[in-house]
N, C-alpha and C positions, 0 to 999 in steps of 0.2 A: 613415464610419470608414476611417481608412488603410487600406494592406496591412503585413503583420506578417513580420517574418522572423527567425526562429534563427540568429545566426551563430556562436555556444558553447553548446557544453556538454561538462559534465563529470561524473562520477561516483567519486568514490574505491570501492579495495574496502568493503564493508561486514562489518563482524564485531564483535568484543569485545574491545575498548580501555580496561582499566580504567584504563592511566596516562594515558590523554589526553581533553582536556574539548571544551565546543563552543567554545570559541576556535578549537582546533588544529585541529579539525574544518574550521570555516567556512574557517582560514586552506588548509588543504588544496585546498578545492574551489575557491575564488577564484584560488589560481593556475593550477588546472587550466581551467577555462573562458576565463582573460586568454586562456593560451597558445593552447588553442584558436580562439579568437575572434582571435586575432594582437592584442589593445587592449591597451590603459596602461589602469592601472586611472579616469587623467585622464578619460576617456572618458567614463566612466558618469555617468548624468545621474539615475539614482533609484534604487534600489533596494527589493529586494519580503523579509522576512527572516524564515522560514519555519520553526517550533518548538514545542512542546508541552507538551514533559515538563522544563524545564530550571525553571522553577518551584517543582514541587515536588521536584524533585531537588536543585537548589542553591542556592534561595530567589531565583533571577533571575527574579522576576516582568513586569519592566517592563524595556524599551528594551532589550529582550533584542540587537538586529540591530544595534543604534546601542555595544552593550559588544563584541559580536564582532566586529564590522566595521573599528571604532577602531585597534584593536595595527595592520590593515593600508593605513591612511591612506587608508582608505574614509570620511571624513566631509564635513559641511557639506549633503550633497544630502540630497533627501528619503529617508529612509529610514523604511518602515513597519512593522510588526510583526505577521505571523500567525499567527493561532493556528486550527486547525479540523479538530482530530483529525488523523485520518489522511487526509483532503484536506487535509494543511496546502498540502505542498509544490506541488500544484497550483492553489492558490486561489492564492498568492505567483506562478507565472506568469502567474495570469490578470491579478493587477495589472499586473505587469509588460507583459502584450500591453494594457491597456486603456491605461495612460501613452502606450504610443506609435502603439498605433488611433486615441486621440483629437486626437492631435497635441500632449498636453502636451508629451512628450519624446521625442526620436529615439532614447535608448541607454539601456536599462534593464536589471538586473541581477536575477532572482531567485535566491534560495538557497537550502537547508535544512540545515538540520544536526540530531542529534541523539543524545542518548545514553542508552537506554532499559537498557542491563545493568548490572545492580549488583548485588553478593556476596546481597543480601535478596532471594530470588525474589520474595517474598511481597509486600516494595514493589513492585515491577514489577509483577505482575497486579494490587492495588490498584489502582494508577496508571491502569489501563484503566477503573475506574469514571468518572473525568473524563469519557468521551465519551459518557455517559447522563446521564438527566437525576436527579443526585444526590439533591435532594428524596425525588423519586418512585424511587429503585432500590430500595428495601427492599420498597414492596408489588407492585410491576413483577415483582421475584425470587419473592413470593409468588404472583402470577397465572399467572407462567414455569412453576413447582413444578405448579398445579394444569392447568395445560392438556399440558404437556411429555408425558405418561402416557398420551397419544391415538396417540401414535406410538410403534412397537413399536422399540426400535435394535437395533443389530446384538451380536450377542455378543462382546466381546472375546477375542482369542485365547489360547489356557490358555497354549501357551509365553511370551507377553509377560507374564502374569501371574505363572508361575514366577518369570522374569527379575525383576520388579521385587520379589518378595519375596527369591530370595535377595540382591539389591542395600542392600536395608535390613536384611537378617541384618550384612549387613558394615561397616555404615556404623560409624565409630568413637565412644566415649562424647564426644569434642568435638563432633565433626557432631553428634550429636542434641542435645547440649547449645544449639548454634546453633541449629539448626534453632525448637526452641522457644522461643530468645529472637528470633530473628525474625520466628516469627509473634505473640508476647507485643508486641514494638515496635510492630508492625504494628494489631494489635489495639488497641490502645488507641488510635493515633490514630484511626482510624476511631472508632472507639466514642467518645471526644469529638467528635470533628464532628460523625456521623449520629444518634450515642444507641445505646444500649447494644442497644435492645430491636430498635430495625432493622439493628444488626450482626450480632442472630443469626438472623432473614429471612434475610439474606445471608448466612452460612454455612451455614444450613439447604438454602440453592440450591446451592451450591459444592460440600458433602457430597454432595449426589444428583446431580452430573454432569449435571442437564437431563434425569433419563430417569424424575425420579419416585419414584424405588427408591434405594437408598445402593448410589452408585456409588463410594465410596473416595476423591472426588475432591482433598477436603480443599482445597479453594481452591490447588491447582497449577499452576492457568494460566488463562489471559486468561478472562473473563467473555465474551469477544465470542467463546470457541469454543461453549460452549454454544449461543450463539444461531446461529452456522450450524451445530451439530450438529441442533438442532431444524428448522431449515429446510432439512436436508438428508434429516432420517427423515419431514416431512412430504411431500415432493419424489418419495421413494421408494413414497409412500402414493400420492399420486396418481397419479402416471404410470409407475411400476414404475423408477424407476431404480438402479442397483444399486451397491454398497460397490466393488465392483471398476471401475466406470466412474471413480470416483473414484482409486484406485489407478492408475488410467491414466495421469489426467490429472497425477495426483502426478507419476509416475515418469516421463511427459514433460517437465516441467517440471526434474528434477532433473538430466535427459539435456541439456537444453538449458544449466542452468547449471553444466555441466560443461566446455563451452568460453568461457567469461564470466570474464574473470582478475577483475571488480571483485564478482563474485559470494560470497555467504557460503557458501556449501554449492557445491562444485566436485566431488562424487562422483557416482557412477549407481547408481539404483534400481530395481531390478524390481518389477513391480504385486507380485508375489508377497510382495517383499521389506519392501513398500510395508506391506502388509494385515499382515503379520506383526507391525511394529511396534507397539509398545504404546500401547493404547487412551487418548487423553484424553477423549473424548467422544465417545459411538458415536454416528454412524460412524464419525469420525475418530479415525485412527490418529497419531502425532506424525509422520510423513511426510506426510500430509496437509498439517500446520500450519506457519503460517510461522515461524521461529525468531526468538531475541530476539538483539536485536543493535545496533550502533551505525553512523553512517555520516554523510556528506553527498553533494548534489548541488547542479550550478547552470547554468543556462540565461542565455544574454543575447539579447535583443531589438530589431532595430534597425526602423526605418523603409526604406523602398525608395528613400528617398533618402542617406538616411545610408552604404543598403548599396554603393551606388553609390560617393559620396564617398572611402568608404576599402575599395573595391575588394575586396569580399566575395564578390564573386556567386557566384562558382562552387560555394559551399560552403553558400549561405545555402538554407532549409529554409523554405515557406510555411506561415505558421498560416490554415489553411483555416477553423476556427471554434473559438473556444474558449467554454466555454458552463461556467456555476457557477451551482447551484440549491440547493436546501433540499429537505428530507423535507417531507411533509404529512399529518395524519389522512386514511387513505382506508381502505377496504375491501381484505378478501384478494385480492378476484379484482378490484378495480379495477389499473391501470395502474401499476407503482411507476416511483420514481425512476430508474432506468436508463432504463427504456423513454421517459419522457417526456422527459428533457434528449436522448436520442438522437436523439429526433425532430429538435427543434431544432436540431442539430448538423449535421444531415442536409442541413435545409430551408438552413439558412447556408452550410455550405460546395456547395451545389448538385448532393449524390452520396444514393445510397443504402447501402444494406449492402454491396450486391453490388459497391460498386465499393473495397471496401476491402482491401487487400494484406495486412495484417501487424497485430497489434493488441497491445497492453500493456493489461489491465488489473486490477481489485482482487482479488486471489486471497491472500488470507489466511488461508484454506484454500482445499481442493480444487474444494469445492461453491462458494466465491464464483467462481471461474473457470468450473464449469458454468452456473452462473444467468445469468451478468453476459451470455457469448454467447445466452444466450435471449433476454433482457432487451433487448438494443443490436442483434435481430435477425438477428442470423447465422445462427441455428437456431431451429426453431418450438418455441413452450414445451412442456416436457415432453421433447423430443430431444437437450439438450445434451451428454448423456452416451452417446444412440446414436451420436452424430457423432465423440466425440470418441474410443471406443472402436474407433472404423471407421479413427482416424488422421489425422482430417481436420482436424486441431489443430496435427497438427506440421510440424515442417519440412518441406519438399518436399511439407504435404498443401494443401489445399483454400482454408485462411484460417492459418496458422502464426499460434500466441496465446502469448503470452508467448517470445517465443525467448527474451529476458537470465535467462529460470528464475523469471521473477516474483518477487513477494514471499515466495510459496512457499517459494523455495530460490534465488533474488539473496539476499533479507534485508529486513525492512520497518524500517529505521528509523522512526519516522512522519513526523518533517516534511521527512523526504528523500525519500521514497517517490514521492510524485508527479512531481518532478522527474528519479529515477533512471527512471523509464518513459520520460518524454520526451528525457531522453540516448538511449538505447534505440533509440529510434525515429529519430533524429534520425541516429544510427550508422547503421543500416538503408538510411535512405533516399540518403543518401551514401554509399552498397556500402561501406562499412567494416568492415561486421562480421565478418568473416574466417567460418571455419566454420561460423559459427553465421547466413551472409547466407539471409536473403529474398530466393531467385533473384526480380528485375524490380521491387520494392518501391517503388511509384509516389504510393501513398495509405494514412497508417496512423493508427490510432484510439488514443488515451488514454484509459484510464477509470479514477477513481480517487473511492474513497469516502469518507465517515468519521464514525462514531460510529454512535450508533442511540439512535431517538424510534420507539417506536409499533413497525411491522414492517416499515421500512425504514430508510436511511441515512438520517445528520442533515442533513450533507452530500456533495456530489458536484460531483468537473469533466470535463468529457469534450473535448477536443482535438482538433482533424483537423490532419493535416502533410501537405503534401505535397515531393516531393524539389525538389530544385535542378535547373536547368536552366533558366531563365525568361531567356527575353531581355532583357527589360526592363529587367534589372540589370545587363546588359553594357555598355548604352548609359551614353556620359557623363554627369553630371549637368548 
């Protein structure tokens, strides 16, 4: 296999765009990575087109990359189509680095685009059912219901409780009027597809918030909180971790993407601030969770010869390993998917934990950012929350995780998400990033997940970069 190099990327801000589609989106990010990458869009030799939700949002099921790429006279090369939850965006570079690892092609293109906000909350958390295994969600939600009750959660706060009842004192007789005709919309299509009787399994989970008990939740957001709410009150069962180590890690993350201009949430939070917010799923607080929102991202990849050719070097970025895996039936206390593709990642690019500088990964909550550093080794399981509570997560600490504010509070579009980590990093490792730099950031990690089978991710990719500087590509071709 070749060697791989970055020599674009781009990231638009991300946020809530109801006048504009994933056209405008894709057309955004393409010119921002040309320009970075200094190319003609002539150049590209494949492209990787990275999406999810545009399907059942706007009935683009097929050739999704090939309809948004077209308006910008991106055609004729191979262009392929991803789809894989919320690893989209990273599974599209990892084609992208194998086209030109294996010498298909010297200049390849990944992107993501997507657009998950729309006026129907109610559509949008359905929408997260897609990353389970739809069949099986009804009795899944029923097994969730009877085991979820082993873990005690945490109390939500009485003032976030006041707040949200007088919020629905005021709400006007239009809003309620919406309100129930879009969970009425909502409900029936579900109820035709899955059947009536496993729609209301699944709202019988939705109502109980994951805790067993009728948590109020009414189906108000994503299904995948529940499940790291549950993996975050078991986490606490075992090894004592606390609500406020999460408040931490929230309110770091908010601190970080409050110097990020492409960031969705650009404010600061205090843990205090953090904890106070209203409860969607105890433990989590909505500061916790990652917001809904829209965005793109895009990476280009050349070969060490191409990088040469058109005189890149100074900027180009090594892909030390990039590694994509699948979940597997295993046991609790076997190995999960983080830990195992890190291994790999490890063994490829010829480092350990310890020699890793700066890291981006899946924190779609709080608790996915304490695990995932257990998981990928940084911290012994059970510790991620003493470590990070000690500091050692942020800037100027020990291993700085997520500087760009993570998905947490950048934004998780889904099938930009992977891609906006490895902008990120790719900033980083070329001192770019203004306030927000990784003093000396040499070697940095990707991790990015998506969906859920069983009691881990469906899928997962995990990435090593390391900076610019390489001889090798100073020299002529």
């Amino acid at each position: 296999m070749r060697d791989v190099f970055i020599v674009g990327a781009h990231t638009i801000k991300f946020g809530k765009y109801p006048a504009k589609g994933v056209k405008d989106l894709t057309a955004e990010a393409v010119r921002g990575v040309l320009a970075d990458a200094r190319l003609g869009k002539e150049q590209l030799e494949s492209a990787w087109f990275s999406n999810s939700g545009w399907g059942m949002a706007g009935y683009q099921h097929c050739i999704r990359g090939q309809v948004a790429l077209r308006p910008l006279g991106i055609d004729g090369i191979p262009i392929t189509n991803v789809e894989n939850a919320c690893a989209s965006g990273s599974t599209a570079f990892h084609g992208a680095w194998k086209d030109v690892a294996s010498g298909l092609f010297d200049v390849s293109l990944a992107i993501g685009a997507e657009k998950v906000y729309q006026p129907n909350k109610y559509a949008v958390f359905a929408g997260f059912l897609a990353g389970t295994d739809v069949e099986l969600a009804a009795d899944e939600a029923q097994r969730f219901l009877e085991n979820a009750s082993a873990a005690a959660p945490a109390a939500a706060p009485a003032p976030a409780k006041r707040t949200a009842a007088k919020r629905a004192k005021r709400r006007s007789l239009r809003d309620r009027v919406k309100e129930v005709r879009d969970q009425a919309v909502v409900g029936i299509q579900l109820g035709e597809t899955l059947g009536y009787p496993n729609l209301r399994k699944l709202l019988a989970a939705g109502r109980s918030g994951g805790t067993g008990k009728s948590g109020g939740n009414r189906g108000d957001h994503s299904p995948f909180m529940d499940i790291y709410a549950y993996a975050a009150r078991d986490h606490m069962k075992r090894y004592g971790s606390t609500q406020r180590q999460l408040a931490v890690i929230a309110a770091k993350s908010h601190y970080n993407s409050s110097m990020n201009p492409n960031a969705q949430y650009m404010f600061v939070m205090t843990p205090e601030e953090v904890l106070a917010d209203r409860i969607v799923s105890p433990p989590l607080t909505r500061a916790m969770c990652a917001p809904i929102g829209d965005g793109s991202a895009a990476a280009i990849v050349m070969s060490e010869e191409a990088v040469r050719r058109f005189g890149l070097g100074a900027r180009a970025v090594r892909v030390r390993a990039s590694v994509l895996g699948s979940g597997r039936a295993r046991g609790v206390d076997e190995a999960d998917i983080g830990e195992r593709l890190a291994k790999i990642a490890y063994e490829r690019a010829g480092l350990g934990p310890e020699d890793i500088d700066c890291v981006e990964l899946h924190d779609a909550t709080a608790f996915g950012e304490l695990h995932q550093t257990e998981a990928l080794g940084f911290f012994p399981v059970g510790q991620g929350g003493v470590h990070a509570e000690r500091g050692e997560t942020r800037l100027g600490g020990k291993l700085p995780v997520n500087p760009s504010g993570g998905l947490l509070s950048r934004g998780h579009p889904i099938g930009a998400s992977g891609l906006a980590q490895l902008h990120e990093l790719v900033t980083q490792l070329r001192g770019e990033a203004g306030a927000r730099q990784v003093a000396g950031a040499r070697l940095a990690l990707a991790e990015n997940g998506g969906g859920a089978l069983g009691n881990e991710e469906a899928a997962m990719c995990i990435h090593i970069l390391e900076r610019p500087g390489h001889d090798e590509l100073t020299r002529s071709p």
